[in-house]
C-alpha positions, -999 to 999 in steps of 0.1 A, spaced: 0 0 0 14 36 -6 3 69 9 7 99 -1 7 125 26 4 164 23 10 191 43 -4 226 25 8 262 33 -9 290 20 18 299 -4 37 260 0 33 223 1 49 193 11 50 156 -2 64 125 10 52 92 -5 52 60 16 52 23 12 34 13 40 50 -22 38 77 -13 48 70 24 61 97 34 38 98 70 21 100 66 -14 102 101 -25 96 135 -9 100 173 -18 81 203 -15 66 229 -32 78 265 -30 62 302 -37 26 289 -52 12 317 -64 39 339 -64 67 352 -91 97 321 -89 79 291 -73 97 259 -72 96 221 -68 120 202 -50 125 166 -47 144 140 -35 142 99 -41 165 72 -46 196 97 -40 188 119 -65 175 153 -60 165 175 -80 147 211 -85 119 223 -113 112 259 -117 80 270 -133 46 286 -128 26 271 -102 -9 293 -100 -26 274 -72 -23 241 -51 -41 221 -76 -16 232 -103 17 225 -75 3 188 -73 -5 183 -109 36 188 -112 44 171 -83 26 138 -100 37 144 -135 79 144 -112 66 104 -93 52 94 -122 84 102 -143 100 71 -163 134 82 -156 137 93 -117 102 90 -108 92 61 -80 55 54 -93 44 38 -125 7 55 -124 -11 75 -97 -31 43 -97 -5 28 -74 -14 60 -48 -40 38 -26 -44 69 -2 -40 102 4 -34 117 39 -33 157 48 -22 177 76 -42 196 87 -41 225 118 -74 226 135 -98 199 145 -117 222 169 -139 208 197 -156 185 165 -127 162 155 -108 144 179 -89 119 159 -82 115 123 -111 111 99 -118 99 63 -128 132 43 -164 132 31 -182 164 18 -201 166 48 -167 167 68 -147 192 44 -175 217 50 -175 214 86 -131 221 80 -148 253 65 -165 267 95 -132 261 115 -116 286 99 -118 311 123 -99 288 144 -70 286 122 -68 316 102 -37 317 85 -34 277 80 -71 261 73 -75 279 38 -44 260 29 -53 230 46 -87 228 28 -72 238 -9 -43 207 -6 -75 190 3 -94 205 -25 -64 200 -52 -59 161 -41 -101 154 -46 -96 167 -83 -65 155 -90 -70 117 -71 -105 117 -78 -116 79 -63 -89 81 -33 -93 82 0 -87 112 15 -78 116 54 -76 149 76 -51 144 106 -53 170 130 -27 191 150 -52 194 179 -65 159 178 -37 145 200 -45 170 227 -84 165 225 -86 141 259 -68 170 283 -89 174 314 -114 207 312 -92 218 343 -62 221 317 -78 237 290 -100 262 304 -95 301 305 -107 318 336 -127 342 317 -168 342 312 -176 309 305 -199 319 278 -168 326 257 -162 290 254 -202 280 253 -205 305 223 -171 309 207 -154 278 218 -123 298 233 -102 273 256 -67 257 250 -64 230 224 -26 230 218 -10 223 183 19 198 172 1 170 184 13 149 153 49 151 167 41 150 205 19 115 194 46 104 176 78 106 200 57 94 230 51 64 213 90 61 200 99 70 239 75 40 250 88 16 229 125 25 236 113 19 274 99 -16 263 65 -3 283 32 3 276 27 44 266 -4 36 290 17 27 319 45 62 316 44 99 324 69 116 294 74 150 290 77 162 251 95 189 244 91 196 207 115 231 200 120 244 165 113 279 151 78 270 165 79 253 198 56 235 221 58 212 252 37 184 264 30 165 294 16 131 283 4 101 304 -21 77 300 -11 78 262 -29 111 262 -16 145 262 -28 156 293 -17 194 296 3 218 266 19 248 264 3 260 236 -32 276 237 -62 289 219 -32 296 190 1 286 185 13 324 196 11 307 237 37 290 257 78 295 256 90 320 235 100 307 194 113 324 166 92 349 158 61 342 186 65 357 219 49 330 241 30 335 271 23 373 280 4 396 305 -29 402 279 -24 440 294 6 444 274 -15 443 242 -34 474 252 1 488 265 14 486 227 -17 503 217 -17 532 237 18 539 230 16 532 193 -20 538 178 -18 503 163 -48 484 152 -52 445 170 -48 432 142 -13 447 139 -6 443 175 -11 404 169 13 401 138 40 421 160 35 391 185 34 364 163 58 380 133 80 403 151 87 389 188 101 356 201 143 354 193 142 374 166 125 404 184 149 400 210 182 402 196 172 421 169 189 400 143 172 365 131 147 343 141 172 311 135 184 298 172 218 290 152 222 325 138 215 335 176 246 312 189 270 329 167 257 365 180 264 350 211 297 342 199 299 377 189 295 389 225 261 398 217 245 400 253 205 400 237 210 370 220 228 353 252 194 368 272 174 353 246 191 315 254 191 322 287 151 328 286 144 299 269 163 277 287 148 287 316 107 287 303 114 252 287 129 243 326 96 256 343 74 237 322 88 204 326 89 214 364 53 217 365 42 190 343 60 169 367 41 183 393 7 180 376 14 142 366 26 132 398 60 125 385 77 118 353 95 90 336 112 101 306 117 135 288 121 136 249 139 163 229 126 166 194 122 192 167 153 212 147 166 228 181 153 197 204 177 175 182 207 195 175 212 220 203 231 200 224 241 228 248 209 239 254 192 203 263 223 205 287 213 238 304 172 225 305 185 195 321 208 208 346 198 218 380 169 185 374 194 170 397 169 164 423 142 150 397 167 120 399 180 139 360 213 125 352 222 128 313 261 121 298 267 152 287 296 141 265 274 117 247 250 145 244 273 167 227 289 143 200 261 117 190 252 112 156 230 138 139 194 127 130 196 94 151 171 82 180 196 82 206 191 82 247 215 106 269 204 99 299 232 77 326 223 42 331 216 59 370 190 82 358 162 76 377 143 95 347 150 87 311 161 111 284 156 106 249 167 124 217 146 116 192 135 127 155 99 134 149 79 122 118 48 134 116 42 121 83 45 87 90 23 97 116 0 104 92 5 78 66 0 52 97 -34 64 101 -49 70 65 -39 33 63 -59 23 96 -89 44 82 -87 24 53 
């Protein structure tokens, strides 16, 4: 059986293309600047990559030249689009209504359609890769995974906002927390690397990248998040600011004259590293300002360090205790220094990692760091939340 899974951006989309015999990626790529002057296919299969300029209009045209590049004689890895038995989508917001993946029907697309509102700036693209795959892979199945779905079980006590109630009775405002593809998947890995049911373990996942979020998951479930209503909440990212006082937004008003609208895009555009040391968004770029002598860009790792420290503090202390942590995401995996600096000072936690090991382990590898004295494991491990995906388009089928 192959899968083809697809994650859509308003102005980009990605592909990866599995044989779910064997869970093996047979190509992948993505699809760059749709819709705008200089867009671009990538891809990558069977060690060769390549990339194809041209004129992609809309989703539904990216696709059509993403399937004309698998179906290719020479470097393609598919024959016809009649070996594609499936095709699974990513896709941001399952509200209150969807709490685990589901096979698309018409009924369900236009209930995607009034979540909107939810997701803003990702369920129009969500809905038009789904759009674009229903013409294109016209008798397929087609299956929605959500980010929220894996976060759908917390306890009312965790996702509540202490304002009028009616505000979630009416307009459905509470925490549902994003990411949930990755957080599912690196649970599970952390599980099975315990050789113990995910049932039977309290793991805290931190998934840090330009956007970051972390988890406390027991049960199997995510129980609490750091991320809220919107991705914007919880530790500061790349361009997001994380938590705030809500006081601060009329603050920036007063001061500036700025609409809420532009208020918002400063937080979620503007803020985070890159509004802090005033030079890049990329935590890598922010090490070599630190190597610079750059004192915002040190305050800026010291901050984060510090909010990704208090979180797994107090996810221990709403589980009851915790069995394993797991790094994941582009700074989880390779910013050695700063798992170090999360990790230290968790000492009495019963925390004990080998920090040399941490520092020189293979790049892209599951790996753990923690002593064989730890009383609490730690885990490196790479995320895929497309496989996540292709797993579950094939249990739907």
């Amino acid at each position: 059986m192959k899968v083809l899974v697809i994650n859509a951006g308003s102005s980009s989309l990605k592909y990866q293309v599995f044989d779910m015999s064997n869970e093996s990626v047979l190509a992948k790529g993505n699809c760059e600047k749709i819709g705008i002057a200089g867009s671009f296919i990538k891809y990558k299969a069977n060690g060769v990559e390549k990339t194809f300029e041209g004129n992609l209009e809309n989703h539904t045209q990216a696709l059509k030249n993403v399937i004309e590049i698998l179906t290719n004689s020479e470097y393609g890895v598919l024959k016809s689009l009649n070996e594609i038995d499936a095709v699974g989508h990513r896709v941001l917001h399952g509200g209150e209504i969807f709490k685990q993946s589901v096979v698309i029907t018409p009924e369900i697309l236009a209930t995607l359609e009034t979540l909107i509102p939810l997701g803003p700036l990702h369920m129009p693209a969500n809905i038009s890769g789904v759009k674009a795959c229903q013409e294109l892979f016209e008798n397929k199945p087609q299956v929605a995974v959500f980010d929220t779905a894996f976060h759908a079980q917390m306890p009312q006590k965790a996702f509540m906002y202490a304002i009028p109630y009616e505000a979630y009775e009416k307009w459905n405002i509470r925490r549902y927390g994003f990411h949930g593809t990755s957080h599912r998947y690196v649970s599970g890995e952390c599980a099975r690397l315990m050789n113990k049911d995910i049932k039977d373990v309290k793991i805290i996942t931190c998934h840090l990248g330009n956007g970051s979020s972390i988890s406390a998951v027991a049960g199997g479930h995510s129980v609490d998040t750091s991320m809220g209503l919107t991705p914007l909440a919880g530790i500061l990212m790349g361009t997001r600011s994380g938590d705030i006082d809500p006081s601060i937004l009329e603050a920036i008003q007063d001061k500036t004259g700025w609409t809420l609208k532009e208020i918002t895009t400063y937080l979620n555009k503007k803020s985070g590293v890159l509004g802090m040391n005033g030079v890049s968004s990329d935590m890598r770029d922010n090490d070599a300002e630190i190597a610079k002598g750059n004192k915002r860009a040190q305050l800026v790792y010291d901050m984060l360090a510090y909010q990704i420290k208090k979180y797994i503090g107090a996810y221990t202390a709403a589980m009851g205790g915790v069995d394993a942590i797991v790094f994941t995401g582009g700074v989880g995996e390779n910013d050695a220094t700063l798992r170090e600096n999360v990790l230290s000072g968790l000492e009495y936690l019963g925390v004990e990692i080998d920090k040399d090991f941490n520092k020189t382990m293979p790049r892209g590898t599951t790996q753990e760091i923690s002593t064989k004295n730890s009383k609490v494991k730690v885990y490196r491990i790479p995320t895929d939340e497309e496989l996540v995906i292709a797993r579950d388009a094939v249990a739907l089928m």
